[in-house]
C-alpha positions in Angstrom: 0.0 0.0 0.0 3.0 2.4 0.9 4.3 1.5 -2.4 1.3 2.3 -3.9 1.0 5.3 -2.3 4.2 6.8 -3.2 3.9 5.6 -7.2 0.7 7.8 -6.9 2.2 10.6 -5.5 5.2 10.2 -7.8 2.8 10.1 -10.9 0.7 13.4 -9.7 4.5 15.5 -9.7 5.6 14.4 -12.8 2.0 15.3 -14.5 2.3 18.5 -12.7 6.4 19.3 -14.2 4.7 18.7 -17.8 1.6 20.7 -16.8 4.3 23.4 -15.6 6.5 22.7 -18.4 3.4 23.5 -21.3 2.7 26.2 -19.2 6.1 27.6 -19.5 6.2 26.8 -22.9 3.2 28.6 -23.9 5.1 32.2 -22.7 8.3 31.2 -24.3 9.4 32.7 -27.6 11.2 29.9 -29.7 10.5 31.3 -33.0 13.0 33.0 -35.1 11.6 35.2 -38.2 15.1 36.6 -39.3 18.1 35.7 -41.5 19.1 31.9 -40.6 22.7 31.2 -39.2 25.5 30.1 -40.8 27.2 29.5 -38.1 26.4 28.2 -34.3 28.6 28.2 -31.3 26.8 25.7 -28.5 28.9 26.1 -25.6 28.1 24.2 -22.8 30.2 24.2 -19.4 28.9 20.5 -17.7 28.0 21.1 -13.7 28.6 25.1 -14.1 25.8 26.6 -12.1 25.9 30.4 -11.7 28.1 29.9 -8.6 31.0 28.6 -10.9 30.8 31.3 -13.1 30.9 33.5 -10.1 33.5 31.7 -8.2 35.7 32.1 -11.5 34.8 36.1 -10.9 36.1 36.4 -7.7 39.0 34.4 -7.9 39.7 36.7 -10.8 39.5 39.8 -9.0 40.7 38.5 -5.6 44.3 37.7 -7.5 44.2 40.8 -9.9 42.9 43.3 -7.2 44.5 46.6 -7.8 42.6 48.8 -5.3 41.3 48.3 -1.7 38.2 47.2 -2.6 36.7 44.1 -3.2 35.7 43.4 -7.1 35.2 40.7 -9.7 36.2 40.8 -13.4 34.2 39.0 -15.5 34.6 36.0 -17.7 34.1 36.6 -21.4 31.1 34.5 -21.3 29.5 36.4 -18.3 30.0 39.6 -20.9 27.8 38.2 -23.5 24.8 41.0 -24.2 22.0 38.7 -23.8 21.5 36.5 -20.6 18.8 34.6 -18.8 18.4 31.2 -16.7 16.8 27.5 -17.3 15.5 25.1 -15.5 17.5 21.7 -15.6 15.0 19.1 -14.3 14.6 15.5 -15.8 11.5 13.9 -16.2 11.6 11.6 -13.4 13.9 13.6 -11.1 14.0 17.6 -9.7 17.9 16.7 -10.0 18.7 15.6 -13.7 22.2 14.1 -14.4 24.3 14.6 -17.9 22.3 12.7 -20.3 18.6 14.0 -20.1 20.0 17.6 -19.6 22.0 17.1 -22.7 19.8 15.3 -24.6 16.9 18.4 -24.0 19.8 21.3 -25.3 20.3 19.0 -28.0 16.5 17.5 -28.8 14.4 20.0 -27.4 13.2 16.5 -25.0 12.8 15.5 -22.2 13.8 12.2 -20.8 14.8 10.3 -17.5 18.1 10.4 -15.9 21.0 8.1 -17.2 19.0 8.0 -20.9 20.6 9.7 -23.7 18.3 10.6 -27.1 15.5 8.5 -26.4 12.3 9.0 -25.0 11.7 7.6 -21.1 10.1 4.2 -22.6 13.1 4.0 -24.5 12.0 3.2 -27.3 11.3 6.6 -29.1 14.8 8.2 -30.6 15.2 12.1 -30.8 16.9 14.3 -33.9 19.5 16.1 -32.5 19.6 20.2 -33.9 23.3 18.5 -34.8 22.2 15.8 -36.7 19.5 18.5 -38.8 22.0 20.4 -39.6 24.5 17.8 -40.9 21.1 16.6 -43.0 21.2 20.0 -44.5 24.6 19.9 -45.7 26.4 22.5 -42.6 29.5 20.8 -41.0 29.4 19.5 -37.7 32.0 19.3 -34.6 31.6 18.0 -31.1 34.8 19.0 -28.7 35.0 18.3 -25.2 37.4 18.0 -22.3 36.1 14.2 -21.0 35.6 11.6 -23.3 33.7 12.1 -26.8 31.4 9.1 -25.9 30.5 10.8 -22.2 27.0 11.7 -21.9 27.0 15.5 -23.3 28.7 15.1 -26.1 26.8 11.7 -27.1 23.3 13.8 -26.6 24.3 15.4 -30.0 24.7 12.4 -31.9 23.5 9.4 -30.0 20.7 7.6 -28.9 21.0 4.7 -26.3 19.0 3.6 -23.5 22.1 3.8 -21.2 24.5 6.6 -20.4 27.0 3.7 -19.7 26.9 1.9 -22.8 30.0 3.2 -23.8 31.1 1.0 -27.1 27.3 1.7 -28.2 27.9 5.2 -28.4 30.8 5.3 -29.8 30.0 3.1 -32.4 27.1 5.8 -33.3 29.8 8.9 -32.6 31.7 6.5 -35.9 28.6 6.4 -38.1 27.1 9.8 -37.3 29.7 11.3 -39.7 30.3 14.4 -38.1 33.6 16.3 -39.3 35.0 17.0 -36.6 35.3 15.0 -32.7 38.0 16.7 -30.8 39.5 16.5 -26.8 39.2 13.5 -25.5 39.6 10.0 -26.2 36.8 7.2 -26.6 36.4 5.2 -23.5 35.9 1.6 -23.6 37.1 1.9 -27.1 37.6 -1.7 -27.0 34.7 -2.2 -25.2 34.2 -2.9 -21.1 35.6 -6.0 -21.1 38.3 -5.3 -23.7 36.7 -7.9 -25.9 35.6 -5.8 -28.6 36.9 -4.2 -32.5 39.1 -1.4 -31.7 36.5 1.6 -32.1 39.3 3.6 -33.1 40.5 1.3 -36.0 36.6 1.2 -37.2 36.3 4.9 -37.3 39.4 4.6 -39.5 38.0 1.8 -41.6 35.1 4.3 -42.1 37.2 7.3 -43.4 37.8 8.7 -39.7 41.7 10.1 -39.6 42.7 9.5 -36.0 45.3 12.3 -34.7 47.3 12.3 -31.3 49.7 14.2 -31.2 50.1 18.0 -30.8 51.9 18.7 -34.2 49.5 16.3 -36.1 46.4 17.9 -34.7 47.6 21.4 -35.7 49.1 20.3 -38.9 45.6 18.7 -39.9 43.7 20.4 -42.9 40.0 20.8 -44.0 38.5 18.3 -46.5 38.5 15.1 -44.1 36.5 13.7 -41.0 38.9 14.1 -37.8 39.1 12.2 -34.6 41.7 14.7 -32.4 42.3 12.8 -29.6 44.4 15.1 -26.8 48.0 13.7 -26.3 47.8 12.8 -22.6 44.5 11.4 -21.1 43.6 10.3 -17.7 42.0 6.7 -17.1 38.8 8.0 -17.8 39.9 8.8 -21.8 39.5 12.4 -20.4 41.5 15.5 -20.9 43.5 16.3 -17.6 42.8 19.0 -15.5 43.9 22.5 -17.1 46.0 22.7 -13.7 47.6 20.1 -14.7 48.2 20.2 -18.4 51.4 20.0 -20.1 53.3 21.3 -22.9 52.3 18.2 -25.5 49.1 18.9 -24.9 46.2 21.4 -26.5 43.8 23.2 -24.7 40.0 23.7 -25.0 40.7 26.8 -26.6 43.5 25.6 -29.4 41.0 22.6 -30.0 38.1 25.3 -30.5 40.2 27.1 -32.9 41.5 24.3 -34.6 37.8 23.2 -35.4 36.8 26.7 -37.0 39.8 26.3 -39.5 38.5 23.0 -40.2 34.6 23.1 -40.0 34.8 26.8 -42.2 32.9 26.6 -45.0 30.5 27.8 -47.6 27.1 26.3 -45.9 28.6 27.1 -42.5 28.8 25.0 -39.5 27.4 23.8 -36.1 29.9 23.4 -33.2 29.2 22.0 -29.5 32.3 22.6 -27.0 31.6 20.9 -23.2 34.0 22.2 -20.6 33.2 19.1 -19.2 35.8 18.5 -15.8 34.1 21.8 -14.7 32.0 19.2 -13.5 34.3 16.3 -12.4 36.3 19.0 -10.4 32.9 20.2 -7.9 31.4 16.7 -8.0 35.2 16.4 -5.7 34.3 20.0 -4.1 38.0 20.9 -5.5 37.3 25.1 -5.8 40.8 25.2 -8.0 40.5 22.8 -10.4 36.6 23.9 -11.4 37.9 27.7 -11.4 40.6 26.6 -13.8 38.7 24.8 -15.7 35.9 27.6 -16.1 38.6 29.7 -17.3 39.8 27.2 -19.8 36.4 27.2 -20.9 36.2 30.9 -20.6 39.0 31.1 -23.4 37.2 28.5 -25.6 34.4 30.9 -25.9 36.8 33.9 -26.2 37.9 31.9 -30.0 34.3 31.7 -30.8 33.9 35.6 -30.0 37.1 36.3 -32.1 35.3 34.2 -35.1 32.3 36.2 -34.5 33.7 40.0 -34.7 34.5 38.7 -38.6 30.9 37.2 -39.5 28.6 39.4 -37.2 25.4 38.6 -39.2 25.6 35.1 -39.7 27.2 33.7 -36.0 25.2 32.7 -32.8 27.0 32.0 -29.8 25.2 30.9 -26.7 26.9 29.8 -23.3 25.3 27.2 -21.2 25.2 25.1 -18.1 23.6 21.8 -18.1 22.8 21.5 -14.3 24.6 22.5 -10.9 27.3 20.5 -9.6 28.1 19.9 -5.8 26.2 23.0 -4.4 28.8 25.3 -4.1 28.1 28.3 -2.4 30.4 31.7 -2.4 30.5 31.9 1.2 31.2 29.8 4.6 30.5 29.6 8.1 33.9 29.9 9.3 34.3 32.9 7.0 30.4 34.9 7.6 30.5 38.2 5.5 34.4 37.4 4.5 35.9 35.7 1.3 40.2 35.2 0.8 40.1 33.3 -3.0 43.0 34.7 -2.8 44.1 31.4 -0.8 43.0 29.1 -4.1 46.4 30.5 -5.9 48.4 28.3 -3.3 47.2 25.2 -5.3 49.5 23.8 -7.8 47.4 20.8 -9.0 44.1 18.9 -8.8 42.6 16.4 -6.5 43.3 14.0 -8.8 46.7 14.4 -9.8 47.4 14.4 -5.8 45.6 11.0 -5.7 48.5 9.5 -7.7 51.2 11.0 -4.9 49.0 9.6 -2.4 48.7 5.8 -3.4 52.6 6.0 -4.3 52.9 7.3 -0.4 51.1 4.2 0.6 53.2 2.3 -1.3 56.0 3.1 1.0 57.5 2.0 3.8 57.3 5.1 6.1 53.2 5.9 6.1 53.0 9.0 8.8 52.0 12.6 8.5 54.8 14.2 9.5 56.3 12.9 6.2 53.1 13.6 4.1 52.8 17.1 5.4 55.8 18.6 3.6 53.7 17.2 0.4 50.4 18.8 1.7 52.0 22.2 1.7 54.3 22.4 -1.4 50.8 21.3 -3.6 48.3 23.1 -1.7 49.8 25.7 0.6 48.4 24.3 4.2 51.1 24.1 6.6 51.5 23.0 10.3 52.6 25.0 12.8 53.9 24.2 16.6 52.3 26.5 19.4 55.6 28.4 19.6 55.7 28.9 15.7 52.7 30.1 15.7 52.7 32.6 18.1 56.1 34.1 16.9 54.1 34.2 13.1 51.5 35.9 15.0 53.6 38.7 16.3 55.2 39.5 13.1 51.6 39.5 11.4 50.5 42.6 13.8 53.5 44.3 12.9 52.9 44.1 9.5 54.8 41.5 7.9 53.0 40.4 5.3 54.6 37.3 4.8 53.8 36.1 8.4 50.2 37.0 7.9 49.9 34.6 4.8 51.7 32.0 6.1 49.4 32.7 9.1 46.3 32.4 6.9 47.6 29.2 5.4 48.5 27.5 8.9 46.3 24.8 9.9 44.0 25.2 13.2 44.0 22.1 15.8 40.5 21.1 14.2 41.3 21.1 10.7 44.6 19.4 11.5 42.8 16.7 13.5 40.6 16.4 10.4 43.7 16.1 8.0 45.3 13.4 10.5 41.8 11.3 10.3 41.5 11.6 6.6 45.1 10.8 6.3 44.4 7.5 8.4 41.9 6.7 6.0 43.8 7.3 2.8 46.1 4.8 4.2 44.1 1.7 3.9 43.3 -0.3 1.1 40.1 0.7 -0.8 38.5 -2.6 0.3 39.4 -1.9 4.3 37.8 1.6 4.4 34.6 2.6 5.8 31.5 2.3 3.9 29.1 3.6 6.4 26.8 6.9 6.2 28.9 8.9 7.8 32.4 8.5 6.0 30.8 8.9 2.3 29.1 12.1 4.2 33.0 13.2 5.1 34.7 11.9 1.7 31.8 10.9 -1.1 33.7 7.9 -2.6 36.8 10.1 -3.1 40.4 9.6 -1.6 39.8 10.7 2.2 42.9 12.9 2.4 42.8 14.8 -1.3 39.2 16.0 -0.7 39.4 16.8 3.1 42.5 18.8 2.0 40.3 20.8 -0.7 37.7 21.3 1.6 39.9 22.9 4.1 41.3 25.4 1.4 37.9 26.1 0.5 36.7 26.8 3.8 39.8 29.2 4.6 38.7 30.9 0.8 35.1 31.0 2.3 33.5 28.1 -0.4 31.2 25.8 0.9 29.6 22.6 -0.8 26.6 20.6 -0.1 26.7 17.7 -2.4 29.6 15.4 -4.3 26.4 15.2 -6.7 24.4 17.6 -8.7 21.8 19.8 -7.4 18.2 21.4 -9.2 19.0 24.8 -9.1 18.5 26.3 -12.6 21.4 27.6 -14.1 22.7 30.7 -16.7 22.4 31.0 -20.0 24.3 33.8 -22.3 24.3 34.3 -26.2 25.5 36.8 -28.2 24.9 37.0 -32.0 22.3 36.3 -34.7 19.1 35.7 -33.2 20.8 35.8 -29.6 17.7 37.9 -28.5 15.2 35.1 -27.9 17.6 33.5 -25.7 16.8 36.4 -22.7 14.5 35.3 -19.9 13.6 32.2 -17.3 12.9 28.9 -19.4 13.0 25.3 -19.7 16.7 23.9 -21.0 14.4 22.1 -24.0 13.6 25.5 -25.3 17.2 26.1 -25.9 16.9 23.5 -28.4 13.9 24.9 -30.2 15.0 28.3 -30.0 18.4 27.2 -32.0 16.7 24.7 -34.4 14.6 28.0 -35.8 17.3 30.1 -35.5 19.5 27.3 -37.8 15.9 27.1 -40.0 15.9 23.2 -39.2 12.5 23.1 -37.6 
């Protein structure tokens, strides 16, 4: 009967989100009555929620300040004339993941979380504004900093009844023909249990050239289908962190520019570019890594504007988020009214290139903290500090040393220190000897214990706070600039995005 009960009441909110979403639809303007595009920027930064953007602001301004006064400088994105805000919702949860929120930028549908270009039956398949496009004879390019078979990037070309079915999709990224895949690799490329055709030798087979390496990516010319896989991927077939990117490698931004030298052409071109480890990075409440990666993606967008100031009349550019990830908030308890971003800079990599230090640490023979702690402080800047040192740091701070008052602000307290020394504990065990219980996924969400305790501590001392190592509902920002950019204003559903750039494309 509870069951019952609760499949009832379960039923009577998803009729009402339709209801609502009509409703909303009703007072929306998706129709376009002007000169078509030629050419479409879809920009979408995966998990960046207004708070991102903002984060990326402050940290801006809190490292560049030049006067007393606290100020942000804004991203190139946030600049964009026209601006407004979506809802993200799926159709069977207030919190969508990747693949429905994708699949309604790229469909104009809804469907349920973990489904990608199909209808909640699964059994219905969605047209992509990609895959009209490429029907009409425009050029096509899908880029992203995770894997090209991830869940965004699939939305534009895929349909599958599982965001997991990796081989699936990327069997339909091969036949979808699309000119240009760029970023990231193909993961499971020889499917999950490694059992499978090399995907990467099929898209050859089916006229695919497959580049990976820096000077064969830039070298590369228009006239054949590219797969531009980055040089150095992590084991996800991702792009690394921007933090942590190295010379061999390309950025969002040279990949970007690379594709509008490729896709140019006489019936113009569709392009979708997903910051996508914007997400990764809150889902592991690491502030850095998602304010790096923002800007990364920040300068993506800045090629598209570039491309834009020569064709004014015939480029759209819009900017979006998908959903929210990890509920960060620009502000913290410990902090009230105050914010010091200033203490992200002391960072020098991300969560997850510290992961790697940490399971070499373990490795070893001498496993305490005192030996770890040198290795806290040179990546992230948090330092220890005996009673003795600290008062003597304390002293010079009041007299104005302004050394000793950052290395002050960057010394740990007795409670987060006793927090470091637990995590630390943790991270020191085998995987299969931690904790499982409520209250250490609550403290850690799945992550290593002593990488994300150590970004939550920075955080905390920058005056960021987190909720969630998951998304939340919050609707997110929107931004466009261009041909037709004017519907794109106002509070929406993310499916209208899809309509509105269908009609502004004339592919509806």
């Amino acid at each position: 009967m509870k069951r019952s009960l609760w499949n009832k009441i379960g039923l009577a909110l998803l009729a009402l989100l339709v209801l609502a979403g009509a409703a909303c639809a009703a007072g929306v303007d998706n129709d376009w009555g002007g000169a078509k595009a030629k050419y479409v920027f879809m920009f979408i930064g995966d998990g960046m929620g207004l708070q991102q953007v903002n984060a990326a602001e402050v940290y801006n301004g809190s490292i560049n300040r030049t006067g007393g006064e606290p100020a942000i400088k804004k991203l190139a994105l946030s600049g964009l004339p026209v601006q407004g805000m979506i809802t993200t919702y799926s159709t069977n949860s207030f919190i969508t993941d990747s693949a429905p929120a994708a699949t309604s930028l790229a469909s104009g549908f809804k469907t349920d979380n973990g489904v990608i270009g199909m209808d909640p039956a699964k059994k219905r398949k969605f047209t992509t504004v990609a895959q009209m496009v490429r029907a009409k004879g425009m050029k096509v390019g899908v880029l992203t900093s995770v894997s090209l078979n991830h869940a965004t990037p699939a939305s534009y070309y895929a349909s599958v009844p599982s965001r997991n079915d990796y081989y699936g999709i990327g069997e339909q990224l091969i036949d979808s023909g699309f000119d240009y895949f760029a970023g990231g690799g193909i993961h499971q490329h020889t499917g999950k249990d490694k059992d499978r055709k090399d995907l990467y030798e099929v898209a050859k087979e089916k006229g695919y050239q497959v580049l990976r390496t820096r000077e064969e990516i830039l070298a590369a010319k228009p006239g054949t289908k590219i797969i531009a896989v980055n040089p150095v991927l992590d084991g996800s077939n991702a792009m690394p962190y921007d933090m942590d990117k190295t010379e061999k490698e390309l950025s969002l931004a040279e990949f970007t520019r690379k594709g509008i030298e490729l896709l140019d052409n006489p019936n113009g071109f569709f392009m979708m570019v997903e910051g996508g480890k914007i997400d990764w990075a809150c889902h592991a409440n690491d502030a850095a890594a998602a304010i790096l990666d923002t800007f990364a993606f920040d300068a993506a967008v800045m090629e598209a504007i570039a491309f834009a100031e020569k064709h004014p009349d015939e480029t759209l550019i819009v900017v979006v988020g998908d959903h929210e990830t990890g509920g960060m908030s620009i502000g913290f308890a410990g902090t009230q009214y105050e914010t010091f971003f200033e203490k992200i800079a002391h960072q020098k990599e991300s969560y997850e290139s510290f992961d790697k230090k940490i399971t070499e640490f373990r490795k070893g023979a001498e496993k305490t903290f005192e030996k770890m702690a040198p290795m806290i402080e040179e990546s992230f800047g948090l330092r220890t500090a005996t009673a003795e040192e600290r008062k003597a740091l304390e002293e010079k701070a009041k007299a104005g040393d302004d050394a000793a008052r950052i290395a002050l602000s960057m010394t740990l307290s007795d409670l987060e220190l006793g927090e470091l020394r637990h995590a630390f504990e943790d991270s020191m065990l085998e995987k299969k000897e931690r904790a499982r219980d409520e209250a250490t996924f609550l403290l850690y969400g799945g992550y290593e214990p002593l990488s994300v305790k150590i970004t939550h501590i920075l955080n905390r001392k920058a005056g960021i706070g987190w909720t969630s190592y998951a998304h939340t509902g919050i609707p997110v920002p929107i931004f466009a600039k261009g041909l037709g950019s004017e519907l794109f204003a106002g509070y929406y559903d993310n499916t209208d995005v899809a309509w509105k750039t269908m009609s502004i494309l004339g592919v509806r």
